[in-house]
PyMOL commands that place a pseudoatom at each C-alpha (Angstrom):
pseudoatom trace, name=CA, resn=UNK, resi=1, chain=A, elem=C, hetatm=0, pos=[89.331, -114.629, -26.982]
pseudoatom trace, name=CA, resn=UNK, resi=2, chain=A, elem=C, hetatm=0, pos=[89.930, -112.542, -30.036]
pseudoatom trace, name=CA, resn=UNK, resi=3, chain=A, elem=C, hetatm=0, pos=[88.868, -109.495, -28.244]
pseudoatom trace, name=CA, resn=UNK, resi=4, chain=A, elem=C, hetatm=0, pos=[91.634, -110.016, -25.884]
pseudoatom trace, name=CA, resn=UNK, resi=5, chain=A, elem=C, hetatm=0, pos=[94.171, -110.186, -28.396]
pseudoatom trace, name=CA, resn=UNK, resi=6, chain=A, elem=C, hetatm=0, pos=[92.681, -107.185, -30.066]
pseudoatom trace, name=CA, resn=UNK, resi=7, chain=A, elem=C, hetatm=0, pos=[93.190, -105.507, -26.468]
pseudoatom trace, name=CA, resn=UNK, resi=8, chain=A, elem=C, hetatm=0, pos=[96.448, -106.925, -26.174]
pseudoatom trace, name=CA, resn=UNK, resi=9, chain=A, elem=C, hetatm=0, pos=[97.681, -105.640, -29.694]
pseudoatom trace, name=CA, resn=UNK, resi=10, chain=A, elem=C, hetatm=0, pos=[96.452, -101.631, -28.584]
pseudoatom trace, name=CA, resn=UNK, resi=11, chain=A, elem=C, hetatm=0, pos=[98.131, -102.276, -25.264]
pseudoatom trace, name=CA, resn=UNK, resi=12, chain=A, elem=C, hetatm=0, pos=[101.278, -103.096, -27.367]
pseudoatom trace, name=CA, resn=UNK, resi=13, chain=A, elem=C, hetatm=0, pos=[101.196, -101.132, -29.832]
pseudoatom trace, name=CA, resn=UNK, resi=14, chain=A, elem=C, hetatm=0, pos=[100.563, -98.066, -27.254]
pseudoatom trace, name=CA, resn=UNK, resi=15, chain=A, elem=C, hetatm=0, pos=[103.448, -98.642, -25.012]
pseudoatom trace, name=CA, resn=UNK, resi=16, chain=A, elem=C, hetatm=0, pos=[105.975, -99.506, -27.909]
pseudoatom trace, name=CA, resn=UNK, resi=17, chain=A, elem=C, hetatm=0, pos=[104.731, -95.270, -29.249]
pseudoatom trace, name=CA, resn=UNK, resi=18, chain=A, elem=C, hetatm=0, pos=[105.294, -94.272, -25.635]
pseudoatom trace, name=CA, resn=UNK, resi=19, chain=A, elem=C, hetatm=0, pos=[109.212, -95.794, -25.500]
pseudoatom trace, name=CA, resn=UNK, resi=20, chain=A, elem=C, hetatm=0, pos=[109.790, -94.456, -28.567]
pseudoatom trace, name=CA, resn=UNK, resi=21, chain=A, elem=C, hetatm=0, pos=[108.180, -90.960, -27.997]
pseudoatom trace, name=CA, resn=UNK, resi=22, chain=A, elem=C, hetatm=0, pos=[109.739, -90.861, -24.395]
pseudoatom trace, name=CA, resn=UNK, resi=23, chain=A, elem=C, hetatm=0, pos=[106.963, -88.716, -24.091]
pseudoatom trace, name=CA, resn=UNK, resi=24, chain=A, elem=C, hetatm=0, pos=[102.989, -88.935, -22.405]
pseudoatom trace, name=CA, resn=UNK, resi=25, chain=A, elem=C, hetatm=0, pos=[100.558, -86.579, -21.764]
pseudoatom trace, name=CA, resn=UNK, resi=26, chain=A, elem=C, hetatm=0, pos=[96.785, -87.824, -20.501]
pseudoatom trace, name=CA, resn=UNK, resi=27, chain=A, elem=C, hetatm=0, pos=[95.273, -87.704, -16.671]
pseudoatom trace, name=CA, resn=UNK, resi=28, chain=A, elem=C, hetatm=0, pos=[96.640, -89.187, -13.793]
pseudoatom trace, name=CA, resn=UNK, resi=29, chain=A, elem=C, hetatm=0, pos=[93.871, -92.171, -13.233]
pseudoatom trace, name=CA, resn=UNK, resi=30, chain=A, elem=C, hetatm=0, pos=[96.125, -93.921, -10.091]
pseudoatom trace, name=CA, resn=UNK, resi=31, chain=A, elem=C, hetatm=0, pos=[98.537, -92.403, -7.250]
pseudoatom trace, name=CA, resn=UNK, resi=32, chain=A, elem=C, hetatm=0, pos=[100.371, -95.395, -6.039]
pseudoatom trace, name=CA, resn=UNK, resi=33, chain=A, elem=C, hetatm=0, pos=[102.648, -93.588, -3.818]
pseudoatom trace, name=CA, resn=UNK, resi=34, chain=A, elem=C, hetatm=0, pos=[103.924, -89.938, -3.765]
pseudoatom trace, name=CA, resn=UNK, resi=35, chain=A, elem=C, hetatm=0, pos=[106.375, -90.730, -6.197]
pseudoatom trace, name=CA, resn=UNK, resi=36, chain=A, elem=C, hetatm=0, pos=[105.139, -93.029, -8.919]
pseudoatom trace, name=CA, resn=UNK, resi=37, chain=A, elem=C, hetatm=0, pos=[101.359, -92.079, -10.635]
pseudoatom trace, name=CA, resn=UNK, resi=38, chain=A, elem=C, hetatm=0, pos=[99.411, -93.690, -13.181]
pseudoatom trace, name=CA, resn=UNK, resi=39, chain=A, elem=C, hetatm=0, pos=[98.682, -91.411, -16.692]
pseudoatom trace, name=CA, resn=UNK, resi=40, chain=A, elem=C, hetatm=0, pos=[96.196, -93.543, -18.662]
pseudoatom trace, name=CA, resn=UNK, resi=41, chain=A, elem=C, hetatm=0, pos=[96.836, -96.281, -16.380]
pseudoatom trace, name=CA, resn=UNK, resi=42, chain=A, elem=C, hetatm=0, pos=[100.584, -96.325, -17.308]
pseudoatom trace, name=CA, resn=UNK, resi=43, chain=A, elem=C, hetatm=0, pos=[102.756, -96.272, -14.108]
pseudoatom trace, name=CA, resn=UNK, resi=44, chain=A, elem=C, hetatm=0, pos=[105.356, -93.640, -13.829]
pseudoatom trace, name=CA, resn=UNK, resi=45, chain=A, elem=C, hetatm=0, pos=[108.141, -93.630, -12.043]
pseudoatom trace, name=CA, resn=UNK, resi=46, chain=A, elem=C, hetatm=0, pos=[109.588, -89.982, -10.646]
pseudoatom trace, name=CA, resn=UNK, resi=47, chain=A, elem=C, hetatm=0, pos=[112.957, -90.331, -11.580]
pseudoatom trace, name=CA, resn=UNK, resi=48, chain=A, elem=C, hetatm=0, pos=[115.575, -88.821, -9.099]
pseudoatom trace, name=CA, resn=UNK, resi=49, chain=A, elem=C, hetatm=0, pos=[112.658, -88.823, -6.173]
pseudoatom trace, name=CA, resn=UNK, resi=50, chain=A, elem=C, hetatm=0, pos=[112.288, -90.778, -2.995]
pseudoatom trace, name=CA, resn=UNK, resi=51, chain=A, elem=C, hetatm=0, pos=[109.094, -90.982, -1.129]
pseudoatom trace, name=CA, resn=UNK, resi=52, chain=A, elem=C, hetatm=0, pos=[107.981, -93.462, 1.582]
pseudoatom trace, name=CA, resn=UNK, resi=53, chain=A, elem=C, hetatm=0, pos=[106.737, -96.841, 0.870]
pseudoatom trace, name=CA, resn=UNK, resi=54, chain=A, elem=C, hetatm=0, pos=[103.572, -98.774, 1.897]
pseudoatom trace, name=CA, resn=UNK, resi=55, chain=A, elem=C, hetatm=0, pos=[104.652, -99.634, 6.048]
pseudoatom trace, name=CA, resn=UNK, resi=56, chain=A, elem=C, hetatm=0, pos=[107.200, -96.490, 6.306]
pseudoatom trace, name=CA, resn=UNK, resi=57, chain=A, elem=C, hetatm=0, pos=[105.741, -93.048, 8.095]
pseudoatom trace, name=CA, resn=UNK, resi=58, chain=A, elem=C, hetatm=0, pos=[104.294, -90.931, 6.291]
pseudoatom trace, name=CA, resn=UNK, resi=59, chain=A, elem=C, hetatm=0, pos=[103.229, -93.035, 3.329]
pseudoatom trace, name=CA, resn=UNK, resi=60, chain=A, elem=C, hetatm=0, pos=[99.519, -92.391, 3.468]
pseudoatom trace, name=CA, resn=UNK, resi=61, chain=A, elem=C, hetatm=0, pos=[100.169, -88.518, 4.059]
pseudoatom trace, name=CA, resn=UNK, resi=62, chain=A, elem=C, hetatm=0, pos=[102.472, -88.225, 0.674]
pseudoatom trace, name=CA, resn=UNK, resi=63, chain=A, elem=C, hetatm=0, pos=[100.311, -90.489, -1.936]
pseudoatom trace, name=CA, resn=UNK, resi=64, chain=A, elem=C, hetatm=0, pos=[97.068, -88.472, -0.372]
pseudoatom trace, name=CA, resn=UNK, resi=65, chain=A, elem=C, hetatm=0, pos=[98.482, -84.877, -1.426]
pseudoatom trace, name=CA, resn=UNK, resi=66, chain=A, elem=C, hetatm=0, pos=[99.595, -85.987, -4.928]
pseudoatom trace, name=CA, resn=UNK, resi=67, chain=A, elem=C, hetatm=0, pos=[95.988, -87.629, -5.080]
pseudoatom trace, name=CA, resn=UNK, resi=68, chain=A, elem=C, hetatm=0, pos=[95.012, -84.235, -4.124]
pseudoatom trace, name=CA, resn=UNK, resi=69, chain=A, elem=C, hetatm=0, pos=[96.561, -82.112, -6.528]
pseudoatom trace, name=CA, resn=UNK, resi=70, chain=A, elem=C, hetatm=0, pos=[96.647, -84.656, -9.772]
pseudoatom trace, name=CA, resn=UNK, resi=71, chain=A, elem=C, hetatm=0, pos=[94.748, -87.449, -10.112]
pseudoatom trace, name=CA, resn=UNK, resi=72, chain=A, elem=C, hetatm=0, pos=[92.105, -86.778, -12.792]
pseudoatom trace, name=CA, resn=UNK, resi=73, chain=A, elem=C, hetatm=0, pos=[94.355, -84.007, -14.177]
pseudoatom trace, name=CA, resn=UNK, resi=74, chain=A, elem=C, hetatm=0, pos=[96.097, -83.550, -17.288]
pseudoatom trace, name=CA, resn=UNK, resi=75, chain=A, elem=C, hetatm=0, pos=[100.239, -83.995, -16.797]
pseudoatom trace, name=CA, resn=UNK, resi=76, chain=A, elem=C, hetatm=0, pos=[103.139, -84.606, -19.359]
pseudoatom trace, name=CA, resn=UNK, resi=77, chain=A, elem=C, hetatm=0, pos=[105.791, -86.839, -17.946]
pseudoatom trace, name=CA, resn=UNK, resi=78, chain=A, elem=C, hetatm=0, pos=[108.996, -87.224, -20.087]
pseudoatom trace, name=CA, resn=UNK, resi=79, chain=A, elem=C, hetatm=0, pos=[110.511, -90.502, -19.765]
pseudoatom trace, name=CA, resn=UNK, resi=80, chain=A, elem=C, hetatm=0, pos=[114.192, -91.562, -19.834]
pseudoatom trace, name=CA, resn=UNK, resi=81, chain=A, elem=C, hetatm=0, pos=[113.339, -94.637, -21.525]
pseudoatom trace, name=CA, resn=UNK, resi=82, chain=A, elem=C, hetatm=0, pos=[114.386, -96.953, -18.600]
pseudoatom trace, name=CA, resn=UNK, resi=83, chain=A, elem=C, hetatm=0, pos=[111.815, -99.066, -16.537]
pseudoatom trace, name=CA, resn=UNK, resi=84, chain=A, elem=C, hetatm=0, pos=[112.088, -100.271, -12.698]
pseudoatom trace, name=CA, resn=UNK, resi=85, chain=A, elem=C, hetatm=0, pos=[109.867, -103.216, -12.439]
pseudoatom trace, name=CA, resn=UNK, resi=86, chain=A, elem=C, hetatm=0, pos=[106.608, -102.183, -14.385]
pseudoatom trace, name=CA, resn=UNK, resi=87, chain=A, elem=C, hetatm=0, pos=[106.842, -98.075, -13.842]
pseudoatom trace, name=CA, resn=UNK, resi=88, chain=A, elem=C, hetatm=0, pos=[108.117, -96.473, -16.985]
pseudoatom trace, name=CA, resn=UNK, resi=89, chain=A, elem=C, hetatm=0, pos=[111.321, -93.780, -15.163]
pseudoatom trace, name=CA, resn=UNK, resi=90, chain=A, elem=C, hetatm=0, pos=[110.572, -89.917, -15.913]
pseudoatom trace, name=CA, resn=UNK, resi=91, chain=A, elem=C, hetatm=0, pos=[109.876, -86.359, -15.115]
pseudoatom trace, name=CA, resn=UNK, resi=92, chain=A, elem=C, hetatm=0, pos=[106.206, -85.033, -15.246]
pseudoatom trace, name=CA, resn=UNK, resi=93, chain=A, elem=C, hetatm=0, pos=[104.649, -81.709, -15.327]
pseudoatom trace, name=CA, resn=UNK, resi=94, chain=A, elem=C, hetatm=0, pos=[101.306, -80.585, -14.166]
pseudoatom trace, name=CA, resn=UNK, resi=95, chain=A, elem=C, hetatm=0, pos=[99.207, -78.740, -16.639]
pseudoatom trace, name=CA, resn=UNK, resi=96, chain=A, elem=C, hetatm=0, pos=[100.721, -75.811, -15.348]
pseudoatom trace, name=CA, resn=UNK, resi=97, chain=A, elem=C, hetatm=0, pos=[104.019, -76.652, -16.530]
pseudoatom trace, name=CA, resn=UNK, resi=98, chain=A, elem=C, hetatm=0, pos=[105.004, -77.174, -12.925]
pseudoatom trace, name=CA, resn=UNK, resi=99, chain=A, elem=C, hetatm=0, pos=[107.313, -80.065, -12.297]
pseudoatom trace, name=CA, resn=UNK, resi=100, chain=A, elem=C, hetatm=0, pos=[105.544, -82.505, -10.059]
pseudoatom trace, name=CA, resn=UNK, resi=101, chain=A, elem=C, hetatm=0, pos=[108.839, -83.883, -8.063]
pseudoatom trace, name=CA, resn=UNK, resi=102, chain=A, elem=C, hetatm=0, pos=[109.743, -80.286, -7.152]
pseudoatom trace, name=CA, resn=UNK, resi=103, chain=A, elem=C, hetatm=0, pos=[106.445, -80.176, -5.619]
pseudoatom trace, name=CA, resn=UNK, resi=104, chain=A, elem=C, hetatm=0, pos=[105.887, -82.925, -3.599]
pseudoatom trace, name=CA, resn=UNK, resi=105, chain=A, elem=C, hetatm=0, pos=[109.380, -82.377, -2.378]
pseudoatom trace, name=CA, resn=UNK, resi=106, chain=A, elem=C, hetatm=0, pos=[108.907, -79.130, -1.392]
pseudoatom trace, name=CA, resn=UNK, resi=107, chain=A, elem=C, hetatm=0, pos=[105.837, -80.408, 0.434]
pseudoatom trace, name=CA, resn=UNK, resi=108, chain=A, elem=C, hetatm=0, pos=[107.721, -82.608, 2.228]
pseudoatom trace, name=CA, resn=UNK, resi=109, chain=A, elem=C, hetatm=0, pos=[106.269, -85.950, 1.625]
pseudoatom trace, name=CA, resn=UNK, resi=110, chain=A, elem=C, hetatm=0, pos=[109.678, -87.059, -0.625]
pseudoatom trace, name=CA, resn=UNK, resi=111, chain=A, elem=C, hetatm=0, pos=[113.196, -86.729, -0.940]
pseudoatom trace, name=CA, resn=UNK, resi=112, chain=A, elem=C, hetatm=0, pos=[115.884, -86.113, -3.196]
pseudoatom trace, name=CA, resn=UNK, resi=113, chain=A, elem=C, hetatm=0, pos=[117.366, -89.347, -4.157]
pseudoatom trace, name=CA, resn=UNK, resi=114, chain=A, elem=C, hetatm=0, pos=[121.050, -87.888, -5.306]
pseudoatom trace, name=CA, resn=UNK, resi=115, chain=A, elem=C, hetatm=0, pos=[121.795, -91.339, -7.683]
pseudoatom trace, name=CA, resn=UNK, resi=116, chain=A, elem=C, hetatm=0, pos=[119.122, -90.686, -9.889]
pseudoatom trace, name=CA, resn=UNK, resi=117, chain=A, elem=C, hetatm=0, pos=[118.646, -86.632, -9.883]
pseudoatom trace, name=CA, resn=UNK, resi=118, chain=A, elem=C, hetatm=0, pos=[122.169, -85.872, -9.324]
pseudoatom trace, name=CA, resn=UNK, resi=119, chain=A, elem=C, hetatm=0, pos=[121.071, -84.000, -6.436]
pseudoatom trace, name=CA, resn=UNK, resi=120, chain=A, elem=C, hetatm=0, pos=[118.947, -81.175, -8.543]
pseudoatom trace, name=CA, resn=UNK, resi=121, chain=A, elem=C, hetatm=0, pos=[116.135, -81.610, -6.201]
pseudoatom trace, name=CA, resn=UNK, resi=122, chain=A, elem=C, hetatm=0, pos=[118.161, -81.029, -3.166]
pseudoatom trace, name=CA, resn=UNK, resi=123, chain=A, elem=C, hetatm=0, pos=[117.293, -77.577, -2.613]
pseudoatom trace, name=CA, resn=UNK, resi=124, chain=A, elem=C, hetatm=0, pos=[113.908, -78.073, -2.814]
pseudoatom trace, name=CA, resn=UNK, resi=125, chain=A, elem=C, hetatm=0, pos=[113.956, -80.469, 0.805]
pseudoatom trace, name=CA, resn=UNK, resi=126, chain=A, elem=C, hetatm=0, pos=[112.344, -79.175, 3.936]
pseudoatom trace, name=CA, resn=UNK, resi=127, chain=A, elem=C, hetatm=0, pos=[112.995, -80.580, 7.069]
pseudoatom trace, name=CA, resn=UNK, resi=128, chain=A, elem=C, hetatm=0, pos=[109.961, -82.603, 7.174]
pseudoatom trace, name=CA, resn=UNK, resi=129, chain=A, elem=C, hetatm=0, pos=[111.339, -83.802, 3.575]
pseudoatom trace, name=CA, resn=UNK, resi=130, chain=A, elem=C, hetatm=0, pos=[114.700, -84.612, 5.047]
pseudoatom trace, name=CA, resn=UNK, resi=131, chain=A, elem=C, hetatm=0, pos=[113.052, -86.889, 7.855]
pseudoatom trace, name=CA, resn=UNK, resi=132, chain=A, elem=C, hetatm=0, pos=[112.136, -89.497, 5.350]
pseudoatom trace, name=CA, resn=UNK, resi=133, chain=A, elem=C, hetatm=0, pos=[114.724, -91.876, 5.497]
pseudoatom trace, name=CA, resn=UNK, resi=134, chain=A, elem=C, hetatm=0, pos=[116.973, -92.501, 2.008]
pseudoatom trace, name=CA, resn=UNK, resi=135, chain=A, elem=C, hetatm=0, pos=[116.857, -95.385, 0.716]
pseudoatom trace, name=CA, resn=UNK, resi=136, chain=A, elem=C, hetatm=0, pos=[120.193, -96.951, -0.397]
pseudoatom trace, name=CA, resn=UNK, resi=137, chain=A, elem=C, hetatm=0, pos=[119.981, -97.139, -3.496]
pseudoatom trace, name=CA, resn=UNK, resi=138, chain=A, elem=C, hetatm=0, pos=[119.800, -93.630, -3.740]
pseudoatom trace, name=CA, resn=UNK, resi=139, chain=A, elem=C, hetatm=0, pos=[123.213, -92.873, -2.087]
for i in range(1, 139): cmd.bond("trace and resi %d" % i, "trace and resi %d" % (i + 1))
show_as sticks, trace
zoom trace
């Protein structure tokens, strides 16, 4: 029992730095989707990006080539401070400085989603992006 408020308290304490910071850098320990990883088991959103869900075509496809390219890898995401359910909302980097929306957009396994990105990522689409159907909320 107090072990598990001692865990509790780090957990705390390290997401209260990470709000504050709007800033993480660590490996990417889960893929969830090609558009929301996992950096020290925190779950990150990629803000202005749209990628398949669990069900939808393609799913499967997108979440394995992110697995591919970053999970167990160093990346910096940069955080807008807002949340969507329990994924912290920001822009990460592979340890290249390469931004990781830009690239799995430009793979094709995600869209821009204009709401959120303003439409920056819109140039990056290929067709194979541009099949994957928008989501509403990103109209």
């Amino acid at each position: 029992m107090h072990l598990t408020l001692i865990i509790a308290a780090i957990i705390f304490v390290g997401i209260v730095t990470i709000a504050e910071a709007n800033e993480i850098t660590g490996k990417v320990t889960h893929v969830r989707d090609a558009d929301t990883i996992e950096v020290n088991g925190i779950p990150i959103r990629f803000n202005g990006v749209d990628a398949p869900d669990k069900g939808q075509v393609n799913y499967y496809a997108g979440k394995e080539w992110v697995q591919n390219n970053y999970l167990g890898r160093k990346v910096k995401c940069i955080l807008t401070g807002a949340k969507t359910y329990d994924r912290w909302v920001g822009t990460c980097y592979g340890a290249k400085g390469e931004n990781i929306s830009v690239r799995v957009i430009g793979a094709g396994w995600a869209r821009d989603c204009p709401r959120y990105s303003g439409g920056k990522y819109r140039k990056y689409e290929t067709a194979r992006s541009r099949s994957v159907p928008m989501k509403k909320y990103c109209r």
